[in-house]
PDB file with SEQRES, HELIX, SHEET and CRYST1 records, atoms N, CA, C and O in Angstrom:
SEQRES   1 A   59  UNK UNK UNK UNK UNK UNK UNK UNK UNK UNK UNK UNK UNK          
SEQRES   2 A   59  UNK UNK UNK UNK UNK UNK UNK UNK UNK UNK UNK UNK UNK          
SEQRES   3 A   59  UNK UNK UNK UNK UNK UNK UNK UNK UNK UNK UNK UNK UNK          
SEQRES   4 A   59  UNK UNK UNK UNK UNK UNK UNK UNK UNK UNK UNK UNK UNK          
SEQRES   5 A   59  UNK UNK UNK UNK UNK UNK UNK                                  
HELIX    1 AA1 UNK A    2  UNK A   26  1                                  25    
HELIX    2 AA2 UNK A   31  UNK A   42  1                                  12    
HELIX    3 AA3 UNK A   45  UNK A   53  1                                   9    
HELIX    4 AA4 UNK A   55  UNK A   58  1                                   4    
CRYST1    1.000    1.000    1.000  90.00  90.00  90.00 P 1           1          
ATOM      1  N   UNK A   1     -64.973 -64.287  45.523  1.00  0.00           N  
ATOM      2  CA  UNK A   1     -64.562 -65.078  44.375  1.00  0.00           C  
ATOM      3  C   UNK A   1     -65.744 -65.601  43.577  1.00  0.00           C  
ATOM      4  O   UNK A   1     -65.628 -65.982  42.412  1.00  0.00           O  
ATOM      5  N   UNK A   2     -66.679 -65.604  44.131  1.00  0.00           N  
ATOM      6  CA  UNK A   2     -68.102 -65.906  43.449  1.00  0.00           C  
ATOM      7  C   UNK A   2     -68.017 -65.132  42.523  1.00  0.00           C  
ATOM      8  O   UNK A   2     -68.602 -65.643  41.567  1.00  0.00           O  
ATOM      9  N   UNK A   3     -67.483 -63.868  42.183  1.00  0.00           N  
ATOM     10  CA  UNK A   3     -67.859 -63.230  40.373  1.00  0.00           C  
ATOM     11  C   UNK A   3     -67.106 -63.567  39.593  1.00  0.00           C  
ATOM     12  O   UNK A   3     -67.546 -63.614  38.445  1.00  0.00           O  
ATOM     13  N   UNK A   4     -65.505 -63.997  39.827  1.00  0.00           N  
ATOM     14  CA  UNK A   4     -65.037 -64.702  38.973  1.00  0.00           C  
ATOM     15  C   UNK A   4     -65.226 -65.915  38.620  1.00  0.00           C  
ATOM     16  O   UNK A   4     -64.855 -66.310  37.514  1.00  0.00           O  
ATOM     17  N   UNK A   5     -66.013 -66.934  39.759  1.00  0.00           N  
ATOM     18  CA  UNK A   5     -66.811 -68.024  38.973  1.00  0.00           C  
ATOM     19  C   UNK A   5     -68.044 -68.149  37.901  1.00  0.00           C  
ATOM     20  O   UNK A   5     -68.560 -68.857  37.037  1.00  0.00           O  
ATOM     21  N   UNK A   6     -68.118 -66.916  38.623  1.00  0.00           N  
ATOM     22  CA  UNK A   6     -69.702 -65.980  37.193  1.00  0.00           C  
ATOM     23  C   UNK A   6     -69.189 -66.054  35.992  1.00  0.00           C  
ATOM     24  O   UNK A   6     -69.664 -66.823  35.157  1.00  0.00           O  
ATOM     25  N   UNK A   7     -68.118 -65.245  35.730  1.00  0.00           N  
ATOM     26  CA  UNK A   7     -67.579 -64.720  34.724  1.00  0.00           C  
ATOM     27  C   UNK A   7     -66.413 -65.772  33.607  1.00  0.00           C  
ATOM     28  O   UNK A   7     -66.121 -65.479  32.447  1.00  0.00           O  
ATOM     29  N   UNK A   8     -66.019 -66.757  34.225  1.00  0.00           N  
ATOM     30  CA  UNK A   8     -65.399 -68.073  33.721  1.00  0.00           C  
ATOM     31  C   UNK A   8     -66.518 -68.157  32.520  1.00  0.00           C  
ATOM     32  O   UNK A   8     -66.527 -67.388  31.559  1.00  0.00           O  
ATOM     33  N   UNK A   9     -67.302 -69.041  32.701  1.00  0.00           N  
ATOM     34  CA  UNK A   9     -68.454 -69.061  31.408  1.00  0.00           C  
ATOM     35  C   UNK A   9     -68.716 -68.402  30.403  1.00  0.00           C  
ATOM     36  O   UNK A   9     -68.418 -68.862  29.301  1.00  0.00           O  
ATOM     37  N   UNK A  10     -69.247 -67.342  30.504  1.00  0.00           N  
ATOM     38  CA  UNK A  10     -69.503 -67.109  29.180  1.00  0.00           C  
ATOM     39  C   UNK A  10     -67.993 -66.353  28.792  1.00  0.00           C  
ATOM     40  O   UNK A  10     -68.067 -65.951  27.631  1.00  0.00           O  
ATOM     41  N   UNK A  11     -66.716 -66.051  29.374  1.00  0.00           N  
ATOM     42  CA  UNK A  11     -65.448 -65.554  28.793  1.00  0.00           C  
ATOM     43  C   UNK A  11     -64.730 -67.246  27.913  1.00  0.00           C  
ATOM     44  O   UNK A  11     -63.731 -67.198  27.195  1.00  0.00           O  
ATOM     45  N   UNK A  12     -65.349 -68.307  28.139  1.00  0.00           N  
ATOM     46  CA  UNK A  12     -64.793 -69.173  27.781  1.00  0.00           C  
ATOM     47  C   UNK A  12     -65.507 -69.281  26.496  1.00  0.00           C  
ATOM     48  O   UNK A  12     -64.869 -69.171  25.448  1.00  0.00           O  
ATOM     49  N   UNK A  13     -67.030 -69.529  26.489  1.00  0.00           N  
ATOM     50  CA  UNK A  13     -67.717 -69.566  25.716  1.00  0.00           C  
ATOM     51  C   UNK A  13     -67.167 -68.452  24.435  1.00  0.00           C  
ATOM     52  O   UNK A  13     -67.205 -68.793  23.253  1.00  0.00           O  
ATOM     53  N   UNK A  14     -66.757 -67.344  24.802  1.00  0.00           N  
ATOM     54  CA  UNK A  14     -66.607 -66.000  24.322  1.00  0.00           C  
ATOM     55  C   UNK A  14     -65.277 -66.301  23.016  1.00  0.00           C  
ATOM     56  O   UNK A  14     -65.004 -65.996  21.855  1.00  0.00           O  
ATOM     57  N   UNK A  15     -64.782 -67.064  24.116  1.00  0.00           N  
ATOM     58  CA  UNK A  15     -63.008 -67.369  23.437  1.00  0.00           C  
ATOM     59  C   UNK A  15     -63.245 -68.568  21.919  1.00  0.00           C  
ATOM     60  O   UNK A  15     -62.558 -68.568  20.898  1.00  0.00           O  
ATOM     61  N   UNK A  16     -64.143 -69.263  22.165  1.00  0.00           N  
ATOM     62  CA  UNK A  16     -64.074 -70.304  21.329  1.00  0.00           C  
ATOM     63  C   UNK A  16     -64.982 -70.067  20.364  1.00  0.00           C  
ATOM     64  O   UNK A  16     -65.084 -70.791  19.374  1.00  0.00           O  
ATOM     65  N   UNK A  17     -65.773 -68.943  20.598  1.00  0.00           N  
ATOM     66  CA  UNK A  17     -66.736 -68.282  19.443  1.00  0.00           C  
ATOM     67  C   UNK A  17     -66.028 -67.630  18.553  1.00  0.00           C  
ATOM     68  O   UNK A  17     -65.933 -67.790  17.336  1.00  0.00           O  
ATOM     69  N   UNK A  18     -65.389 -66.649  19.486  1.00  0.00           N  
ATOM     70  CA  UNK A  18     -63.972 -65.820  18.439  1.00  0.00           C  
ATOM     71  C   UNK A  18     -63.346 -66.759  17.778  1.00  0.00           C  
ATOM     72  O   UNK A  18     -63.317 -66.482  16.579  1.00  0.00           O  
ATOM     73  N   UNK A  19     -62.631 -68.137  18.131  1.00  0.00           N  
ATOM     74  CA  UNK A  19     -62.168 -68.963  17.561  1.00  0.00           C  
ATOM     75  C   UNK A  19     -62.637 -69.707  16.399  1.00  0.00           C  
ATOM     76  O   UNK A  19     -61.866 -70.064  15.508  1.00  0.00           O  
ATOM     77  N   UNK A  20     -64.173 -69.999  16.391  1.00  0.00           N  
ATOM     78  CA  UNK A  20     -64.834 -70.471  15.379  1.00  0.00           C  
ATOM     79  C   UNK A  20     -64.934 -69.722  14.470  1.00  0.00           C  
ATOM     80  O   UNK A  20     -64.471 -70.166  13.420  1.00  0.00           O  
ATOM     81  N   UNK A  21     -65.650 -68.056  14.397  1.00  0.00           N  
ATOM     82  CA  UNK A  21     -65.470 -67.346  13.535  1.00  0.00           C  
ATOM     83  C   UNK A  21     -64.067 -67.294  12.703  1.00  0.00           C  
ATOM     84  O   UNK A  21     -64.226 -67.351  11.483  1.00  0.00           O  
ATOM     85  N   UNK A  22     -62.898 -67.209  13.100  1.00  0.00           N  
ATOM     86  CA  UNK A  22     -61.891 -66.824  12.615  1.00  0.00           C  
ATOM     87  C   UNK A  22     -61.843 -67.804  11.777  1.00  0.00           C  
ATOM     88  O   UNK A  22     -61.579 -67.517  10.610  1.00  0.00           O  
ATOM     89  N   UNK A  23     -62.127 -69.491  12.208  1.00  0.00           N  
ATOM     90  CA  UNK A  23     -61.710 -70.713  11.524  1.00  0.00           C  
ATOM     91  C   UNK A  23     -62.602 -69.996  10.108  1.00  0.00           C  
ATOM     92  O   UNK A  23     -62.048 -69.487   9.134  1.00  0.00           O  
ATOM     93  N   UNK A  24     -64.154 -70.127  10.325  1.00  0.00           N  
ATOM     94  CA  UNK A  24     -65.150 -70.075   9.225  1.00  0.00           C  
ATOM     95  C   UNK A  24     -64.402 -69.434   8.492  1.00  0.00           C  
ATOM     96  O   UNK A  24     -63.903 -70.109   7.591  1.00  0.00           O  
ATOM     97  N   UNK A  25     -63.903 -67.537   8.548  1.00  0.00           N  
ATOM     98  CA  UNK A  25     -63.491 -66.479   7.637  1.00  0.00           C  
ATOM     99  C   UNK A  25     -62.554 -67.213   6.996  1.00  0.00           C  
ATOM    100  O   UNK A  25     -62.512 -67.394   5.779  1.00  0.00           O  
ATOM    101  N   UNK A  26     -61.673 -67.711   7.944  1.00  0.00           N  
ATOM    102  CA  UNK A  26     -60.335 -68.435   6.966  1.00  0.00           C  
ATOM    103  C   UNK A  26     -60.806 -69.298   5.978  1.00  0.00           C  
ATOM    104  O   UNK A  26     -60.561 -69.002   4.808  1.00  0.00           O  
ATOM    105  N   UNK A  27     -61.305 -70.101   6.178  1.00  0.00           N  
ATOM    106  CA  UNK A  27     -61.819 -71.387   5.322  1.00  0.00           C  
ATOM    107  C   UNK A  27     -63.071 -70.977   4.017  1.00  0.00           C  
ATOM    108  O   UNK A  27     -63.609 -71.764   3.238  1.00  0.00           O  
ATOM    109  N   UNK A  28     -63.275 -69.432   4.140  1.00  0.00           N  
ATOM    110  CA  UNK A  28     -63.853 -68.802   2.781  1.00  0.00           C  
ATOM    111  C   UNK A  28     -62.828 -68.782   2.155  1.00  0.00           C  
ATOM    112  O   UNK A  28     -61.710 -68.789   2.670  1.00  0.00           O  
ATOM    113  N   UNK A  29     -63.134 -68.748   0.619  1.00  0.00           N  
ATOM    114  CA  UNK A  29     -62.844 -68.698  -0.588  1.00  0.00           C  
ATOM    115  C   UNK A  29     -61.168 -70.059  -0.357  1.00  0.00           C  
ATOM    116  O   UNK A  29     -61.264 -71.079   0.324  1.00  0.00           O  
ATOM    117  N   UNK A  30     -59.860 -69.644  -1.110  1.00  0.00           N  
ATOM    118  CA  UNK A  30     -58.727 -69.985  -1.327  1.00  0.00           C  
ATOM    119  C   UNK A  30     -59.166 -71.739  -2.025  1.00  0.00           C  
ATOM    120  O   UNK A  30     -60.283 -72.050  -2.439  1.00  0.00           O  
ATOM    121  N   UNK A  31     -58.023 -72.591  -1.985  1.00  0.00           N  
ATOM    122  CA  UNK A  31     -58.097 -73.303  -3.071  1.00  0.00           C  
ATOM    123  C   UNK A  31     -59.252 -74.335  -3.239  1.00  0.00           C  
ATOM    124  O   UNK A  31     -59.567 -74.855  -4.309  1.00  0.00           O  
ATOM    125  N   UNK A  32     -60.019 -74.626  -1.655  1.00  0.00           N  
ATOM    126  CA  UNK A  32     -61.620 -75.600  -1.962  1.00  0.00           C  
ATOM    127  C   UNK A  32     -62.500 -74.632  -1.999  1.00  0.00           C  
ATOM    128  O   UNK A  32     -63.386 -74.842  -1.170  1.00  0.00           O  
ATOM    129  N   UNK A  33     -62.688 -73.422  -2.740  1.00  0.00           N  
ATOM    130  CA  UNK A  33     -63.948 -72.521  -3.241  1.00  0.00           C  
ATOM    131  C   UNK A  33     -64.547 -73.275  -4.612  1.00  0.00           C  
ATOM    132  O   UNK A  33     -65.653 -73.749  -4.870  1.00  0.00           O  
ATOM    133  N   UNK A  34     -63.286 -73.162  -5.379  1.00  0.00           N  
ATOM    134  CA  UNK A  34     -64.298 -73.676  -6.732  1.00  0.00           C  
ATOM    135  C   UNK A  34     -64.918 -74.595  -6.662  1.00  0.00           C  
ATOM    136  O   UNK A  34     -66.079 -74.729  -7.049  1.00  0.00           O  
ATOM    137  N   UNK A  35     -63.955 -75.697  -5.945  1.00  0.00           N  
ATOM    138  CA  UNK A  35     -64.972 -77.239  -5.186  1.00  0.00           C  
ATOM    139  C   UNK A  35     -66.197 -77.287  -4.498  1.00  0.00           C  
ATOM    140  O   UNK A  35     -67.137 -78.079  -4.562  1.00  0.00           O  
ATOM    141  N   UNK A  36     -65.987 -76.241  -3.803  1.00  0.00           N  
ATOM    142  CA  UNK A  36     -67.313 -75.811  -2.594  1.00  0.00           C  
ATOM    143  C   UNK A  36     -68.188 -75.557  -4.286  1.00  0.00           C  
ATOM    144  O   UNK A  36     -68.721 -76.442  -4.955  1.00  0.00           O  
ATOM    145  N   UNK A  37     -68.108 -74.356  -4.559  1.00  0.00           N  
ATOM    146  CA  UNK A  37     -69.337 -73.541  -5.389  1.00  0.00           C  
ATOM    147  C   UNK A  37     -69.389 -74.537  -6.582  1.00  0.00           C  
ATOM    148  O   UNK A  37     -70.423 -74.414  -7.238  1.00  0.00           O  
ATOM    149  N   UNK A  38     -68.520 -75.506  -7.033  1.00  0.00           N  
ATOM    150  CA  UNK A  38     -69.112 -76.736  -7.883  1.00  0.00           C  
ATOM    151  C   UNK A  38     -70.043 -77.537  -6.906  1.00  0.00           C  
ATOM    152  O   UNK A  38     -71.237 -77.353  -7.143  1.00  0.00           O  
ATOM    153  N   UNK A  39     -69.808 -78.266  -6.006  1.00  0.00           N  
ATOM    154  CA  UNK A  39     -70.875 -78.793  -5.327  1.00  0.00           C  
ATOM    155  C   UNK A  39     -72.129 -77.965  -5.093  1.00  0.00           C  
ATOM    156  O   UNK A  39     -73.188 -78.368  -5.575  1.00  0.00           O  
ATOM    157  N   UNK A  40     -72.098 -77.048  -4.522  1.00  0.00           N  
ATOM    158  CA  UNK A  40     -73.148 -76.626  -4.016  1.00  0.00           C  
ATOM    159  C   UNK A  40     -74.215 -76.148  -6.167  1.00  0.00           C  
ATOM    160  O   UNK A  40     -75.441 -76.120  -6.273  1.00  0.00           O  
ATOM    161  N   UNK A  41     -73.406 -75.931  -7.165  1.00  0.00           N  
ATOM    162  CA  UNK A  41     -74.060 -75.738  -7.877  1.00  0.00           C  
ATOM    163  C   UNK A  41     -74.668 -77.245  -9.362  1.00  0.00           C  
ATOM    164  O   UNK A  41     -75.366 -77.213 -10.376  1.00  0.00           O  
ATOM    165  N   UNK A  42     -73.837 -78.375  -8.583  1.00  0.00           N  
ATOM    166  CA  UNK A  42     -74.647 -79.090  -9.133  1.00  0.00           C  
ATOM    167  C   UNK A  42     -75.671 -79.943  -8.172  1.00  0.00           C  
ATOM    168  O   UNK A  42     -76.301 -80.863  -8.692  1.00  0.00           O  
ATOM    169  N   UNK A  43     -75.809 -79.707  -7.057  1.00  0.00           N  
ATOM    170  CA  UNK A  43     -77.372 -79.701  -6.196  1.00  0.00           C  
ATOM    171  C   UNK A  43     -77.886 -78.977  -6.130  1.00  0.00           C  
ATOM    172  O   UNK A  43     -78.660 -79.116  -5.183  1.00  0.00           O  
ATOM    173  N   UNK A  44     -78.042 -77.823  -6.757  1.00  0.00           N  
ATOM    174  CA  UNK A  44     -79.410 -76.868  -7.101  1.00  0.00           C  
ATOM    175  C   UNK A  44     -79.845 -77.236  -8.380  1.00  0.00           C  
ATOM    176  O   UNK A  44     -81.019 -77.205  -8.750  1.00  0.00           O  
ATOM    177  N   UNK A  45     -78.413 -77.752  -9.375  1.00  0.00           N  
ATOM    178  CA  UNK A  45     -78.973 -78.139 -10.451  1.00  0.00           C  
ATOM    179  C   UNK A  45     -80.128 -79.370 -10.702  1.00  0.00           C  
ATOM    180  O   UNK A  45     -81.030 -79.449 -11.536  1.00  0.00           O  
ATOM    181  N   UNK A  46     -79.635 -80.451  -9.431  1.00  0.00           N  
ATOM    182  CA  UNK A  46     -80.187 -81.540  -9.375  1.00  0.00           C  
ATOM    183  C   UNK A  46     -82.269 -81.661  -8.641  1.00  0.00           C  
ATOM    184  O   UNK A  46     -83.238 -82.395  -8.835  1.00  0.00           O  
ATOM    185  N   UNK A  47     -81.903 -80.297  -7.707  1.00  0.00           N  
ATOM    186  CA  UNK A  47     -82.796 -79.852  -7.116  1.00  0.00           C  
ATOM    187  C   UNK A  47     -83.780 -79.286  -7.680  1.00  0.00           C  
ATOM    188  O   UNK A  47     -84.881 -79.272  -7.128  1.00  0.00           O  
ATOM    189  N   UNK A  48     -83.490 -78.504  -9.326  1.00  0.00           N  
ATOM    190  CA  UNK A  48     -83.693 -77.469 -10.409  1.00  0.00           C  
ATOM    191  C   UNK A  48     -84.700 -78.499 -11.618  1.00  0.00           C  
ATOM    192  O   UNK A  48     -85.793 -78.304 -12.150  1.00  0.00           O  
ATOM    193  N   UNK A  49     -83.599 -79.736 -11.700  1.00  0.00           N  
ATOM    194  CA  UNK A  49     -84.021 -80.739 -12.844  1.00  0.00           C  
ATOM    195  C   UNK A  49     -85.445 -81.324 -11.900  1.00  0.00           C  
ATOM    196  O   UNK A  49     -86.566 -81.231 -12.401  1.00  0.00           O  
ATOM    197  N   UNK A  50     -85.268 -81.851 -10.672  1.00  0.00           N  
ATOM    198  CA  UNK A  50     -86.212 -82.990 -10.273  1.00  0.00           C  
ATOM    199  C   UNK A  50     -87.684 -82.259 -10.389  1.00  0.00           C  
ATOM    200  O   UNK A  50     -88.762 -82.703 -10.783  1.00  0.00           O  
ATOM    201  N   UNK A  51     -87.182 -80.560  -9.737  1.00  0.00           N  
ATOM    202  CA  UNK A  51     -88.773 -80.114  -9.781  1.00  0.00           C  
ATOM    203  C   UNK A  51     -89.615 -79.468 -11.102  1.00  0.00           C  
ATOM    204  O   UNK A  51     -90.711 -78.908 -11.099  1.00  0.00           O  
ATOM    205  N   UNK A  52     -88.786 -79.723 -12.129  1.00  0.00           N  
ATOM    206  CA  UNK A  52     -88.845 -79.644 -13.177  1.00  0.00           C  
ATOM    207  C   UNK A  52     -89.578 -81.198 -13.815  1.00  0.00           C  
ATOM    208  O   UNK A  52     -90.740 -81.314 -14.204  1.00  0.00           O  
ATOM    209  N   UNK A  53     -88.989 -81.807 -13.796  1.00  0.00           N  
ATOM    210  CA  UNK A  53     -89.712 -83.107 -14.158  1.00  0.00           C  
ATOM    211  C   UNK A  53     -90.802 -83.547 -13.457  1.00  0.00           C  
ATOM    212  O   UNK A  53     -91.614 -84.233 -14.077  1.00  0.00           O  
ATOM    213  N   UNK A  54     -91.068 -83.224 -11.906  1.00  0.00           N  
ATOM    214  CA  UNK A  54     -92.556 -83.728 -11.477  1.00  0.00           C  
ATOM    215  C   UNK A  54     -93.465 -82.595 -11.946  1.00  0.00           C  
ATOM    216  O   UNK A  54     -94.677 -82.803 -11.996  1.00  0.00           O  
ATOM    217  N   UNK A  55     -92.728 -80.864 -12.454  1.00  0.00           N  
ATOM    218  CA  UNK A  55     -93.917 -80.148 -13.198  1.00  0.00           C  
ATOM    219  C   UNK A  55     -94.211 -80.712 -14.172  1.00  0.00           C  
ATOM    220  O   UNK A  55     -95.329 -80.302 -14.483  1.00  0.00           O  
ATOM    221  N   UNK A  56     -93.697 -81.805 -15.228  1.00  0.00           N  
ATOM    222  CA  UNK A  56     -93.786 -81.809 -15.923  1.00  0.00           C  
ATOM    223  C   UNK A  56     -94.839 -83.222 -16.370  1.00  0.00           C  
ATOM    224  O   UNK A  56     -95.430 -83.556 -17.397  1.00  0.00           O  
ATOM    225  N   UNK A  57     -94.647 -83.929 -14.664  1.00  0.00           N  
ATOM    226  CA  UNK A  57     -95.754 -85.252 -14.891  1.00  0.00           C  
ATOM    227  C   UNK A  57     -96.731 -84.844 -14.325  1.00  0.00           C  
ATOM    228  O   UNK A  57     -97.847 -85.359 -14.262  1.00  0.00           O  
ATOM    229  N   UNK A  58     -96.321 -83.807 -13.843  1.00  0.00           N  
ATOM    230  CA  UNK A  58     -98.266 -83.193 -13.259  1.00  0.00           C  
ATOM    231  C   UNK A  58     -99.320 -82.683 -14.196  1.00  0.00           C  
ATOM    232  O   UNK A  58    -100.484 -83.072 -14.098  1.00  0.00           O  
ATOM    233  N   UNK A  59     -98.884 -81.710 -15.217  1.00  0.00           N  
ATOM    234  CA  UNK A  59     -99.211 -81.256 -16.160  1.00  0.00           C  
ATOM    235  C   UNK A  59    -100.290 -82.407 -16.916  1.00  0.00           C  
ATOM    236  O   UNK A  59    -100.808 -82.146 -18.002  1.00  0.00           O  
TER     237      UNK A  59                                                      
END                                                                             
């Protein structure tokens, strides 16, 4: 019975990885995408402006 105590671990580990992936795929795109890709594109913007303005007090 020692290999099925081997094998418990990483088949558990195994199960809840499959599980996470599936969550992630699901949770791409559908109705919080535009929300997601608005956030994420006004902190590059913000990220875009700041290093823009210390080029611009360095100068």
């Amino acid at each position: 019975m020692d290999y099925v105590s081997a094998l418990v671990p990483p088949v558990v580990m195994a199960v809840f990885f499959i599980g996470l992936i599936r969550v992630i795929v699901k949770t791409q795109g559908g109705a919080n995408k535009a929300k997601e890709d608005a956030a994420v594109d006004a902190a590059l913007a913000r990220a875009q402006g700041a290093r823009q303005s210390s080029a611009h007090t360095d100068a």
